[in-house]
ChimeraX commands (.cxc) that place a marker at each C-alpha (Angstrom):
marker #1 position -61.79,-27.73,24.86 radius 0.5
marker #1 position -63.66,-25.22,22.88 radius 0.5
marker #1 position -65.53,-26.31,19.39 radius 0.5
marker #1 position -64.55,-24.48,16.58 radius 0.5
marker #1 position -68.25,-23.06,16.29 radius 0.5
marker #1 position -67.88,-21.45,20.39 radius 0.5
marker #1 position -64.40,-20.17,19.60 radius 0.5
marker #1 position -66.43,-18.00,16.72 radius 0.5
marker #1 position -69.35,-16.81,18.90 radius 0.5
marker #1 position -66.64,-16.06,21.31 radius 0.5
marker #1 position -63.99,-14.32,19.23 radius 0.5
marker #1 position -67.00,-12.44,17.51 radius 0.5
marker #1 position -68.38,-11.45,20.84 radius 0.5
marker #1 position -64.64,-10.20,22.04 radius 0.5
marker #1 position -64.30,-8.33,19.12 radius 0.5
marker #1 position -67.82,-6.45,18.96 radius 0.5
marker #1 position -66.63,-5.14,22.73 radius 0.5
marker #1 position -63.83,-3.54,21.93 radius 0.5
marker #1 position -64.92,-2.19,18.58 radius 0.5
marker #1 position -68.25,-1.02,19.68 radius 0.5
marker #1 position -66.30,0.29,22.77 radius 0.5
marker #1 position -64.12,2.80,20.63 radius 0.5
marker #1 position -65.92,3.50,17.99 radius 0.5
marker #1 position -69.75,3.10,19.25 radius 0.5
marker #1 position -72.87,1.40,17.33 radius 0.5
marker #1 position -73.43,3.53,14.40 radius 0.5
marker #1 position -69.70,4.31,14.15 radius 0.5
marker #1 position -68.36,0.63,14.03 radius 0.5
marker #1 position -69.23,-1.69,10.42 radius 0.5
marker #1 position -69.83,-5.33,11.12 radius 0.5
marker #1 position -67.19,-6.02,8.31 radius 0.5
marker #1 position -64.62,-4.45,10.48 radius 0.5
marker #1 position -66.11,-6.69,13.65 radius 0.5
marker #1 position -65.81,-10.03,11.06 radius 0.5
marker #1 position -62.42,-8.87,9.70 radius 0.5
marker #1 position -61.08,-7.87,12.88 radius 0.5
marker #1 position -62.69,-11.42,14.20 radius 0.5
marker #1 position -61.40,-13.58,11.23 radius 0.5
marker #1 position -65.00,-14.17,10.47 radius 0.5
marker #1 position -67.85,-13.43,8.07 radius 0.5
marker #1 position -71.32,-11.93,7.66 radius 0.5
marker #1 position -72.50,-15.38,7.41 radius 0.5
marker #1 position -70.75,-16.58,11.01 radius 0.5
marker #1 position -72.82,-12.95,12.55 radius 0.5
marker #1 position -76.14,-13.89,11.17 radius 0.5
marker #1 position -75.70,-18.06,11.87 radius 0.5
marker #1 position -74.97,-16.41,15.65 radius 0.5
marker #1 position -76.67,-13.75,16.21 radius 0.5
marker #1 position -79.06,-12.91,13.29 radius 0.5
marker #1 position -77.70,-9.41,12.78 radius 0.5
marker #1 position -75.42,-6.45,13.86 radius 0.5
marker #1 position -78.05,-4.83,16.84 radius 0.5
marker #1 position -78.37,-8.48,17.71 radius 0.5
marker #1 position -74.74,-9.02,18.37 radius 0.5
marker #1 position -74.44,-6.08,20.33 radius 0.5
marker #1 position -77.43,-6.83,22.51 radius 0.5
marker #1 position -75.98,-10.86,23.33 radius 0.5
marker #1 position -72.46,-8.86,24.02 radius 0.5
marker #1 position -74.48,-6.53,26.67 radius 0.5
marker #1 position -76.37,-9.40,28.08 radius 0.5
marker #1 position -72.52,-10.86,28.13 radius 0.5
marker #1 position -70.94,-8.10,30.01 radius 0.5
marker #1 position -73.74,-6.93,32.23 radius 0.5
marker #1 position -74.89,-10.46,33.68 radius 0.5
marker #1 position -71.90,-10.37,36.46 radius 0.5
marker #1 position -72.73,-6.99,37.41 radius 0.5
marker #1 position -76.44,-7.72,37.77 radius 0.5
marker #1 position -76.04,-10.39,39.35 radius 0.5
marker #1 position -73.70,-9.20,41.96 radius 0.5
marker #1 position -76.22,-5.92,42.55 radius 0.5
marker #1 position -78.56,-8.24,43.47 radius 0.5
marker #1 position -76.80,-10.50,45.74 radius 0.5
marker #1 position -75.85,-7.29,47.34 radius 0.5
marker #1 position -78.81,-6.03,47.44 radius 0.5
marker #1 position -80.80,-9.25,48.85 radius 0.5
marker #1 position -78.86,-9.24,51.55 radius 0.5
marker #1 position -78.85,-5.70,52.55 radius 0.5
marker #1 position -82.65,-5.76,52.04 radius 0.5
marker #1 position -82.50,-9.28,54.41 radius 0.5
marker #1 position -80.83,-7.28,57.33 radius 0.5
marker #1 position -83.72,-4.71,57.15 radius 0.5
marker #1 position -83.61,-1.11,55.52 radius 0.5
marker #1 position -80.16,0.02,54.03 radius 0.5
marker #1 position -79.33,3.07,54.01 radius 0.5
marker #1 position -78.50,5.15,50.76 radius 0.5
marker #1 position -74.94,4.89,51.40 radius 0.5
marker #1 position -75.12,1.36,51.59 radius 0.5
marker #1 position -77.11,1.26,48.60 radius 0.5
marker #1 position -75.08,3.35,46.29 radius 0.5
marker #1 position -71.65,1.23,47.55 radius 0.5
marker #1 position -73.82,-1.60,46.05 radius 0.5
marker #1 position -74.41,-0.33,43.23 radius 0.5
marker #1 position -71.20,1.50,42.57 radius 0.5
marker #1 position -68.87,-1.21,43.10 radius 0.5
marker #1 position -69.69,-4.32,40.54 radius 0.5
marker #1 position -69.62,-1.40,37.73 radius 0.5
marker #1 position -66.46,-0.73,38.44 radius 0.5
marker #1 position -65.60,-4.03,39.54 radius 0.5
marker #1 position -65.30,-4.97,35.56 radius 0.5
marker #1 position -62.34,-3.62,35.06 radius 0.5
marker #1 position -60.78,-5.72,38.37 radius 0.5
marker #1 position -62.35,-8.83,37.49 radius 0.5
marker #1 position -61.52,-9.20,33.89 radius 0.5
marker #1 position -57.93,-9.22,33.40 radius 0.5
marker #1 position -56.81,-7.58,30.58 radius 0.5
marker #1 position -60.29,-7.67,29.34 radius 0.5
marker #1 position -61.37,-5.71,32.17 radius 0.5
marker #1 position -61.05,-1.76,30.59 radius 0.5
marker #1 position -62.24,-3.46,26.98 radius 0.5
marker #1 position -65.34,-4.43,28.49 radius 0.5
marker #1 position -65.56,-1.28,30.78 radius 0.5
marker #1 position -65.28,1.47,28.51 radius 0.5
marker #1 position -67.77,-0.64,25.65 radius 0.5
marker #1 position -70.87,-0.51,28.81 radius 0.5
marker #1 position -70.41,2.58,29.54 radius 0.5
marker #1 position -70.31,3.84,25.46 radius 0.5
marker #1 position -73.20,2.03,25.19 radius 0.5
marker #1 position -75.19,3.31,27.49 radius 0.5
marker #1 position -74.28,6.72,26.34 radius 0.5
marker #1 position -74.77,5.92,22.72 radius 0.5
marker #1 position -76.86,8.55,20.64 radius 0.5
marker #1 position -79.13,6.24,19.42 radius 0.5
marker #1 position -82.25,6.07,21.63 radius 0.5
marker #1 position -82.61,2.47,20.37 radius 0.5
marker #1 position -78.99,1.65,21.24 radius 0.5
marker #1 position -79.81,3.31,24.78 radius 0.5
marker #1 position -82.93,1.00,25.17 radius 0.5
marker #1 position -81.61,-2.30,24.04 radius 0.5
marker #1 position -78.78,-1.68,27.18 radius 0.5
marker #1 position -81.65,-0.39,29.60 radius 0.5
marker #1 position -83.74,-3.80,28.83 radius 0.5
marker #1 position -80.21,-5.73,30.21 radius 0.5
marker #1 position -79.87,-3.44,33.72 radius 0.5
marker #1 position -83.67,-1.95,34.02 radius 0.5
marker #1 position -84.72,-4.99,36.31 radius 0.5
marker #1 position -82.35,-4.67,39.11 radius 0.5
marker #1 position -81.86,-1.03,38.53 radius 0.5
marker #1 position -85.26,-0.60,39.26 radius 0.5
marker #1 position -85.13,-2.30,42.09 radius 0.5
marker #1 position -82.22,0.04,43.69 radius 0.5
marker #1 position -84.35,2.74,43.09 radius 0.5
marker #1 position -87.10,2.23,44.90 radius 0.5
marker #1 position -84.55,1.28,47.46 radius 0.5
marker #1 position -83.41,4.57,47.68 radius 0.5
marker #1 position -86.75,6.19,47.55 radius 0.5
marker #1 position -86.92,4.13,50.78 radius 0.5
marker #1 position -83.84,5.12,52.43 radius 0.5
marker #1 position -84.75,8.73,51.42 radius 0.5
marker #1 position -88.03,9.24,52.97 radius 0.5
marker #1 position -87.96,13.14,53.49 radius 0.5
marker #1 position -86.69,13.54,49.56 radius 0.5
marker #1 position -89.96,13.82,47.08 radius 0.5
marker #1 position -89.69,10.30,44.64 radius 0.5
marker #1 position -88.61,12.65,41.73 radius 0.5
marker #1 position -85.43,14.22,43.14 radius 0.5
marker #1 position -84.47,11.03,44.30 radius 0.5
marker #1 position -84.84,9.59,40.88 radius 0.5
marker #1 position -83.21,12.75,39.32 radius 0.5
marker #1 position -79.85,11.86,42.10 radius 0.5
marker #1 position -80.42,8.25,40.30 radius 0.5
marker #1 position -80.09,8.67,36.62 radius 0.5
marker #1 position -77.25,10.76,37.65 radius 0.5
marker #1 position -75.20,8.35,39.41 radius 0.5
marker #1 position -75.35,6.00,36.88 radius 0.5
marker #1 position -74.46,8.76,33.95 radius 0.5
marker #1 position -71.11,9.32,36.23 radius 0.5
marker #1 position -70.43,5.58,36.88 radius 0.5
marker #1 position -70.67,5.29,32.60 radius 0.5
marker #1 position -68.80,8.02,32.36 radius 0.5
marker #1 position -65.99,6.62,34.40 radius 0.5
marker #1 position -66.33,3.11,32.59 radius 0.5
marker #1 position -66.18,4.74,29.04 radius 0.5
marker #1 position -62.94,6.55,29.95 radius 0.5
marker #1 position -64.60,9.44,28.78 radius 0.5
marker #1 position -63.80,12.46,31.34 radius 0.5
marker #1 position -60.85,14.30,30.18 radius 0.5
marker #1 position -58.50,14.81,33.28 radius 0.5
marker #1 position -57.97,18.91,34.19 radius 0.5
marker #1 position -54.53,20.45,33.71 radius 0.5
marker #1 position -52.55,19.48,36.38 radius 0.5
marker #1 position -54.14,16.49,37.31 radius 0.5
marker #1 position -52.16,13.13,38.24 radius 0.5
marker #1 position -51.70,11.16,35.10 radius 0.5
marker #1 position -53.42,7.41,34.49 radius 0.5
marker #1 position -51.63,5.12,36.69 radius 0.5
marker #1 position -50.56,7.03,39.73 radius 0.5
marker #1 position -52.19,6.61,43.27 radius 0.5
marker #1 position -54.81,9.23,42.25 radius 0.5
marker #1 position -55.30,7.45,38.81 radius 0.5
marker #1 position -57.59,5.30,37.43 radius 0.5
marker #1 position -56.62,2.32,39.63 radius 0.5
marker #1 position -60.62,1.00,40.44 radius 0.5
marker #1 position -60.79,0.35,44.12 radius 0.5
marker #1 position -59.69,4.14,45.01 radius 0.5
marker #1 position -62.00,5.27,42.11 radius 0.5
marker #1 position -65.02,3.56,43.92 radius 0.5
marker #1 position -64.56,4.68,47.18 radius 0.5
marker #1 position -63.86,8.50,45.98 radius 0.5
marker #1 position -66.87,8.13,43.52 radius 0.5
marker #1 position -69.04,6.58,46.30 radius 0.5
marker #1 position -67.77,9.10,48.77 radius 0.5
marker #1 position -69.10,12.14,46.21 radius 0.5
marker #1 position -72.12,10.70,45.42 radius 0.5
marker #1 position -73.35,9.83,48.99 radius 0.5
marker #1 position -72.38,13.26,49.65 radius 0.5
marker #1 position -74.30,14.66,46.81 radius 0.5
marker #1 position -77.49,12.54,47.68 radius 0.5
marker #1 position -77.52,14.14,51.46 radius 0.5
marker #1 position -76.99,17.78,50.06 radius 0.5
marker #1 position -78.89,17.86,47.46 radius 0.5
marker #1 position -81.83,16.21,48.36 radius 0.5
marker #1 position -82.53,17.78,52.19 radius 0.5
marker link #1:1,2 radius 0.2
marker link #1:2,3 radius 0.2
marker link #1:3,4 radius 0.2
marker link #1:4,5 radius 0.2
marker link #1:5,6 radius 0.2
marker link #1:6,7 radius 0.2
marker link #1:7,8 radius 0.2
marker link #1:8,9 radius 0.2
marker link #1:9,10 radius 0.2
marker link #1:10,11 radius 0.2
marker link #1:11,12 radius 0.2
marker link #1:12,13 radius 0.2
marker link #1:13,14 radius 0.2
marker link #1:14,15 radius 0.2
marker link #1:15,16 radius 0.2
marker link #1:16,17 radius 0.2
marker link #1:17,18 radius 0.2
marker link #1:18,19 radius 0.2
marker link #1:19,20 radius 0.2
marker link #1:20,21 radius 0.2
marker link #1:21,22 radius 0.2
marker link #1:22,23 radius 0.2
marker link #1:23,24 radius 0.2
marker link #1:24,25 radius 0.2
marker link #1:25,26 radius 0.2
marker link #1:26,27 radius 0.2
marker link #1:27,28 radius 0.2
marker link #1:28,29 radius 0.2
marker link #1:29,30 radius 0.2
marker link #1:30,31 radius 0.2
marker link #1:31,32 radius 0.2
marker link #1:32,33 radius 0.2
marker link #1:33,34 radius 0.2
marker link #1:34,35 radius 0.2
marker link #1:35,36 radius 0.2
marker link #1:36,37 radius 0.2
marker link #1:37,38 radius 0.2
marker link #1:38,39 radius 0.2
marker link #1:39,40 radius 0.2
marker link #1:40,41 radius 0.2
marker link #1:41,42 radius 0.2
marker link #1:42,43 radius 0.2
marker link #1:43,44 radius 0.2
marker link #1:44,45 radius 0.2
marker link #1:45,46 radius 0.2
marker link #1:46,47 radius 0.2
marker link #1:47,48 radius 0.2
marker link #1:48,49 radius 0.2
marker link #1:49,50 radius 0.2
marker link #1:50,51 radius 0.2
marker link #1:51,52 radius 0.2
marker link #1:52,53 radius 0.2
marker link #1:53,54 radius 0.2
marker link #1:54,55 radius 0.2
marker link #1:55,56 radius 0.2
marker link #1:56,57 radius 0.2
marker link #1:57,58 radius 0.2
marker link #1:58,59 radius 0.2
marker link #1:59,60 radius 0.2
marker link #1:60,61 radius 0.2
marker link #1:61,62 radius 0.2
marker link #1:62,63 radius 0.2
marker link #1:63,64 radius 0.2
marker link #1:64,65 radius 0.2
marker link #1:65,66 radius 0.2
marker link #1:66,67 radius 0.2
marker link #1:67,68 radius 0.2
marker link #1:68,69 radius 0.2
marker link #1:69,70 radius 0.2
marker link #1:70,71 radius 0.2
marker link #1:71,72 radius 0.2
marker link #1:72,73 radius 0.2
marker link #1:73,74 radius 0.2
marker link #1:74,75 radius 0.2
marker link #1:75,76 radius 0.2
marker link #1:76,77 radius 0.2
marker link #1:77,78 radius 0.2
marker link #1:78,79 radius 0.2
marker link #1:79,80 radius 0.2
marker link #1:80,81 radius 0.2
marker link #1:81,82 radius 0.2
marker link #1:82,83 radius 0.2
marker link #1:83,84 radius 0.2
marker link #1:84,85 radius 0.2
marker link #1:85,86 radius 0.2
marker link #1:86,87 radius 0.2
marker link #1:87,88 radius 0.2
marker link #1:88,89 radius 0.2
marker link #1:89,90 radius 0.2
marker link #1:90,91 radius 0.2
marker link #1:91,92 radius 0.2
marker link #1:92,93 radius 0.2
marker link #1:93,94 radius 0.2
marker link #1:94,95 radius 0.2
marker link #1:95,96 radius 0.2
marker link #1:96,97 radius 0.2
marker link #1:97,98 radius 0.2
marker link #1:98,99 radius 0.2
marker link #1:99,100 radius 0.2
marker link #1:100,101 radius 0.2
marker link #1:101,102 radius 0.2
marker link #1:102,103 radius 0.2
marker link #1:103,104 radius 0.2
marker link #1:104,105 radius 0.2
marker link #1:105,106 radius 0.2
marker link #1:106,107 radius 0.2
marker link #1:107,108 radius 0.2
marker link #1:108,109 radius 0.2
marker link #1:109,110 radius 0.2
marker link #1:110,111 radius 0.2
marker link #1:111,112 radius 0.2
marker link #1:112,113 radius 0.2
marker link #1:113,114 radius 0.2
marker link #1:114,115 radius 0.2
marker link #1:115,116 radius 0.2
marker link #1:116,117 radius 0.2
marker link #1:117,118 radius 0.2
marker link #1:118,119 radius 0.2
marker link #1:119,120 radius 0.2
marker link #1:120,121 radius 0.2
marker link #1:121,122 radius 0.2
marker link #1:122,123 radius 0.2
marker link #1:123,124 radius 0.2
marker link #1:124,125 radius 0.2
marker link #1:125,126 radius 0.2
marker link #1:126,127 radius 0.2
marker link #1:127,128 radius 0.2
marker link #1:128,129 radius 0.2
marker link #1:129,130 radius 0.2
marker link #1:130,131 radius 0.2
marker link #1:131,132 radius 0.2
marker link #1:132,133 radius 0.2
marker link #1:133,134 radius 0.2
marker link #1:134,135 radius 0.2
marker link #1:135,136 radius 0.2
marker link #1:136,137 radius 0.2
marker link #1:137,138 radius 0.2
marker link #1:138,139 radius 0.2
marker link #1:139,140 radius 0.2
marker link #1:140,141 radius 0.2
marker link #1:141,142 radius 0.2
marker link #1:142,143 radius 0.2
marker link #1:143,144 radius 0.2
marker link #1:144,145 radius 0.2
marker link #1:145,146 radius 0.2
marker link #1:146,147 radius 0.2
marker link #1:147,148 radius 0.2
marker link #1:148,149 radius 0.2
marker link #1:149,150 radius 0.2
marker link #1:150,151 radius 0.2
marker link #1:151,152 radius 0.2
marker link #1:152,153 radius 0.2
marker link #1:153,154 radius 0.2
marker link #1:154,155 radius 0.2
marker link #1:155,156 radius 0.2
marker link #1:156,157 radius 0.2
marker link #1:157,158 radius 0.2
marker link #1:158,159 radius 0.2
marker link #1:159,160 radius 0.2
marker link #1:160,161 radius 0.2
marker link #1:161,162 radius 0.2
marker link #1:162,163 radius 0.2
marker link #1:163,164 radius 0.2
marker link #1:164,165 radius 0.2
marker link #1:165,166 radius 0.2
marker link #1:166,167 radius 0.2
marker link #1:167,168 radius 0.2
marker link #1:168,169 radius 0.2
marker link #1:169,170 radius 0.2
marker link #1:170,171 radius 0.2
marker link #1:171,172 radius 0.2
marker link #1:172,173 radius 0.2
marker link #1:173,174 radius 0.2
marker link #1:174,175 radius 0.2
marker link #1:175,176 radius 0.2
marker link #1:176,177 radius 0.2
marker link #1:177,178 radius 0.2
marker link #1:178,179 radius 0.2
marker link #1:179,180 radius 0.2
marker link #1:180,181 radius 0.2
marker link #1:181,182 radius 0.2
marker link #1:182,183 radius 0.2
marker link #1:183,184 radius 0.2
marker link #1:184,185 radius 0.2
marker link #1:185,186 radius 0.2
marker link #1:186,187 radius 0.2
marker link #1:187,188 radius 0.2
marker link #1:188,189 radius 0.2
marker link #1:189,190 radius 0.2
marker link #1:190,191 radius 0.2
marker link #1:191,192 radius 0.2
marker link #1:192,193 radius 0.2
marker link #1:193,194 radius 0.2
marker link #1:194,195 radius 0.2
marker link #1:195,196 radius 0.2
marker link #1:196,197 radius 0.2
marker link #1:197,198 radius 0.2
marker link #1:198,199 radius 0.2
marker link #1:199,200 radius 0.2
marker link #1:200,201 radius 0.2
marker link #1:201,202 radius 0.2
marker link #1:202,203 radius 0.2
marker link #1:203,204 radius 0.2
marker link #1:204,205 radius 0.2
marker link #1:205,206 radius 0.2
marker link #1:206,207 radius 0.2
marker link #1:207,208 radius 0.2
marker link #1:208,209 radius 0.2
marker link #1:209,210 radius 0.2
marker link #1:210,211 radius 0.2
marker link #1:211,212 radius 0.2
view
Protein backbone atom coordinates (compact mmCIF):
# COMPACT_ATOMS: atom_id res chain seq x y z
CA UNK A 1 0.00 0.00 0.00
CA UNK A 2 1.12 3.40 -0.97
CA UNK A 3 2.01 6.19 1.90
CA UNK A 4 0.19 9.17 1.64
CA UNK A 5 3.59 11.10 0.93
CA UNK A 6 4.29 8.47 -2.55
CA UNK A 7 0.66 8.84 -3.59
CA UNK A 8 1.71 12.84 -3.82
CA UNK A 9 5.05 12.43 -5.64
CA UNK A 10 3.08 10.12 -7.76
CA UNK A 11 -0.12 12.02 -8.47
CA UNK A 12 2.19 15.17 -8.93
CA UNK A 13 4.38 13.32 -11.32
CA UNK A 14 1.06 11.98 -13.37
CA UNK A 15 -0.17 15.23 -13.54
CA UNK A 16 3.07 17.25 -14.72
CA UNK A 17 2.90 14.52 -17.86
CA UNK A 18 -0.09 15.25 -19.11
CA UNK A 19 -0.04 18.97 -18.48
CA UNK A 20 3.41 19.54 -19.70
CA UNK A 21 2.32 17.16 -22.58
CA UNK A 22 -0.49 19.62 -23.88
CA UNK A 23 0.48 22.61 -22.98
CA UNK A 24 4.51 22.38 -22.88
CA UNK A 25 7.06 23.91 -20.15
CA UNK A 26 6.69 27.55 -20.45
CA UNK A 27 3.00 27.17 -21.37
CA UNK A 28 1.87 25.05 -18.28
CA UNK A 29 1.82 27.05 -14.39
CA UNK A 30 2.77 24.78 -11.56
CA UNK A 31 -0.50 26.04 -9.81
CA UNK A 32 -2.45 24.38 -12.50
CA UNK A 33 -0.02 21.03 -12.02
CA UNK A 34 -0.86 21.38 -7.89
CA UNK A 35 -4.55 22.19 -8.53
CA UNK A 36 -5.01 19.74 -11.11
CA UNK A 37 -2.91 17.28 -8.57
CA UNK A 38 -4.86 18.27 -5.35
CA UNK A 39 -1.59 19.54 -4.11
CA UNK A 40 0.44 22.64 -3.25
CA UNK A 41 3.58 24.65 -4.00
CA UNK A 42 4.82 23.41 -0.79
CA UNK A 43 4.20 19.38 -1.74
CA UNK A 44 6.43 20.52 -5.43
CA UNK A 45 9.28 22.04 -3.60
CA UNK A 46 9.26 19.23 -0.41
CA UNK A 47 9.52 16.78 -3.79
CA UNK A 48 11.17 18.12 -6.19
CA UNK A 49 12.62 21.58 -5.22
CA UNK A 50 10.99 23.41 -8.10
CA UNK A 51 8.96 23.43 -11.41
CA UNK A 52 12.22 22.51 -14.03
CA UNK A 53 12.96 20.03 -11.31
CA UNK A 54 9.68 18.26 -11.53
CA UNK A 55 9.78 18.06 -15.08
CA UNK A 56 13.29 16.69 -15.23
CA UNK A 57 12.34 13.58 -12.31
CA UNK A 58 9.04 13.11 -14.73
CA UNK A 59 11.60 12.65 -17.86
CA UNK A 60 13.95 10.53 -15.92
CA UNK A 61 10.34 8.74 -15.07
CA UNK A 62 9.21 8.18 -18.54
CA UNK A 63 12.44 7.69 -20.38
CA UNK A 64 14.13 5.01 -17.97
CA UNK A 65 12.03 1.99 -19.73
CA UNK A 66 12.91 3.15 -23.03
CA UNK A 67 16.61 3.46 -22.21
CA UNK A 68 16.80 0.70 -20.75
CA UNK A 69 15.22 -1.45 -23.32
CA UNK A 70 17.63 0.41 -26.18
CA UNK A 71 20.25 -0.92 -24.42
CA UNK A 72 19.30 -4.39 -23.79
CA UNK A 73 18.67 -4.32 -27.45
CA UNK A 74 21.48 -2.98 -28.29
CA UNK A 75 23.94 -5.25 -26.03
CA UNK A 76 22.82 -7.96 -27.59
CA UNK A 77 22.91 -6.99 -31.13
CA UNK A 78 26.42 -5.60 -30.44
CA UNK A 79 27.11 -9.37 -28.62
CA UNK A 80 26.21 -11.18 -31.98
CA UNK A 81 28.81 -8.98 -33.80
CA UNK A 82 28.06 -5.83 -36.10
CA UNK A 83 24.28 -4.95 -36.66
CA UNK A 84 23.33 -3.60 -39.35
CA UNK A 85 21.52 -0.09 -39.59
CA UNK A 86 18.30 -1.69 -40.04
CA UNK A 87 18.71 -3.59 -37.09
CA UNK A 88 19.79 -0.67 -35.30
CA UNK A 89 17.10 1.75 -36.14
CA UNK A 90 14.27 -1.26 -35.29
CA UNK A 91 16.08 -0.90 -31.88
CA UNK A 92 15.79 2.21 -31.51
CA UNK A 93 12.44 2.85 -33.07
CA UNK A 94 10.49 0.41 -31.23
CA UNK A 95 10.72 1.15 -27.20
CA UNK A 96 9.73 4.92 -28.30
CA UNK A 97 6.86 3.84 -29.55
CA UNK A 98 6.51 1.03 -27.35
CA UNK A 99 5.17 3.74 -24.57
CA UNK A 100 2.12 4.05 -25.78
CA UNK A 101 1.64 -0.14 -25.78
CA UNK A 102 3.07 -0.58 -22.51
CA UNK A 103 1.30 1.96 -20.47
CA UNK A 104 -2.28 1.41 -20.57
CA UNK A 105 -4.23 4.26 -20.67
CA UNK A 106 -1.22 6.15 -19.63
CA UNK A 107 0.50 5.11 -22.63
CA UNK A 108 -0.45 8.33 -25.26
CA UNK A 109 -0.22 10.73 -21.87
CA UNK A 110 3.23 9.82 -21.49
CA UNK A 111 3.91 9.60 -25.32
CA UNK A 112 2.87 12.79 -26.58
CA UNK A 113 4.58 14.72 -23.07
CA UNK A 114 8.43 13.00 -24.47
CA UNK A 115 8.02 13.86 -27.54
CA UNK A 116 6.74 17.82 -26.58
CA UNK A 117 9.53 17.88 -24.61
CA UNK A 118 12.00 17.17 -26.66
CA UNK A 119 10.64 19.61 -29.11
CA UNK A 120 10.15 22.30 -26.55
CA UNK A 121 11.45 25.90 -27.56
CA UNK A 122 13.40 26.32 -24.74
CA UNK A 123 17.01 25.24 -25.39
CA UNK A 124 17.20 24.54 -21.63
CA UNK A 125 14.01 22.44 -21.72
CA UNK A 126 15.69 20.60 -24.84
CA UNK A 127 18.91 19.94 -22.75
CA UNK A 128 17.50 18.83 -19.48
CA UNK A 129 15.62 15.83 -21.86
CA UNK A 130 18.97 15.25 -23.90
CA UNK A 131 20.95 14.71 -20.37
CA UNK A 132 18.04 11.67 -19.76
CA UNK A 133 18.56 9.86 -23.52
CA UNK A 134 22.22 11.38 -24.58
CA UNK A 135 24.01 8.23 -23.01
CA UNK A 136 22.50 5.47 -24.93
CA UNK A 137 21.68 7.67 -27.80
CA UNK A 138 25.13 8.19 -28.21
CA UNK A 139 25.87 4.97 -28.18
CA UNK A 140 23.40 4.08 -31.28
CA UNK A 141 25.14 6.50 -33.10
CA UNK A 142 28.31 5.49 -33.29
CA UNK A 143 26.61 2.24 -34.01
CA UNK A 144 25.41 3.43 -37.06
CA UNK A 145 28.50 5.24 -38.05
CA UNK A 146 29.66 1.59 -37.89
CA UNK A 147 27.11 -0.07 -39.88
CA UNK A 148 27.52 2.83 -42.38
CA UNK A 149 31.07 2.69 -43.27
CA UNK A 150 30.95 4.23 -46.88
CA UNK A 151 28.63 7.32 -45.39
CA UNK A 152 31.06 10.35 -44.05
CA UNK A 153 30.31 10.49 -39.84
CA UNK A 154 28.35 13.78 -40.50
CA UNK A 155 25.61 12.60 -42.88
CA UNK A 156 25.17 9.77 -40.81
CA UNK A 157 24.65 11.93 -37.82
CA UNK A 158 22.50 14.39 -39.91
CA UNK A 159 20.09 10.78 -40.88
CA UNK A 160 20.32 10.57 -36.82
CA UNK A 161 18.96 13.70 -35.36
CA UNK A 162 16.42 13.18 -37.96
CA UNK A 163 15.06 9.96 -36.97
CA UNK A 164 14.62 10.89 -33.67
CA UNK A 165 12.81 14.46 -34.66
CA UNK A 166 10.20 11.99 -36.62
CA UNK A 167 9.92 9.38 -33.79
CA UNK A 168 8.98 12.80 -31.37
CA UNK A 169 6.98 13.89 -33.79
CA UNK A 170 4.92 10.77 -33.88
CA UNK A 171 4.93 10.56 -29.92
CA UNK A 172 3.71 14.26 -29.56
CA UNK A 173 0.77 13.58 -31.89
CA UNK A 174 1.89 16.45 -33.62
CA UNK A 175 1.68 15.67 -37.59
CA UNK A 176 -1.57 16.78 -38.87
CA UNK A 177 -3.00 13.88 -41.10
CA UNK A 178 -3.46 15.08 -45.13
CA UNK A 179 -6.97 15.35 -46.56
CA UNK A 180 -8.08 12.15 -47.26
CA UNK A 181 -6.15 10.29 -45.00
CA UNK A 182 -7.62 7.30 -42.77
CA UNK A 183 -8.83 8.74 -39.55
CA UNK A 184 -7.16 7.79 -35.85
CA UNK A 185 -8.15 4.35 -35.17
CA UNK A 186 -8.44 2.55 -38.44
CA UNK A 187 -5.87 -0.14 -39.69
CA UNK A 188 -3.77 2.72 -41.17
CA UNK A 189 -4.16 4.76 -37.86
CA UNK A 190 -2.24 5.40 -35.10
CA UNK A 191 -2.40 1.83 -33.74
CA UNK A 192 1.72 1.54 -32.62
CA UNK A 193 2.94 -1.76 -33.89
CA UNK A 194 1.94 -0.84 -37.70
CA UNK A 195 3.29 2.72 -36.99
CA UNK A 196 6.78 1.15 -36.12
CA UNK A 197 7.18 -1.06 -38.77
CA UNK A 198 5.98 1.67 -41.52
CA UNK A 199 8.21 4.29 -39.67
CA UNK A 200 11.14 1.80 -39.52
CA UNK A 201 10.48 0.72 -43.05
CA UNK A 202 10.89 4.71 -44.24
CA UNK A 203 13.64 5.43 -42.32
CA UNK A 204 15.86 2.39 -43.24
CA UNK A 205 14.94 3.33 -46.60
CA UNK A 206 15.92 6.88 -46.20
CA UNK A 207 19.33 5.93 -44.50
CA UNK A 208 20.32 3.65 -47.76
CA UNK A 209 19.24 6.51 -50.24
CA UNK A 210 20.34 9.19 -48.82
CA UNK A 211 23.50 8.38 -47.56
CA UNK A 212 25.15 6.23 -50.76
Amino acid sequence: METPVESTRERLLNIAEQRFGEGGYEGTSLRAITVAAAANIAAVNYHFGSKEALLRAAVARAMAPVNTERRRRLDQLEAKGEPTAEQLIRAFIEPGLDLVLRRGERGPVVARFIGRVAFDPSQRIRELYAAESDPVEARYLAALQTALPNAAPESVAFGYLNMLGLLALHQSQALTRPPGAEPPGSDDGEDPGKLAENLIAFLVAAFDRGLR
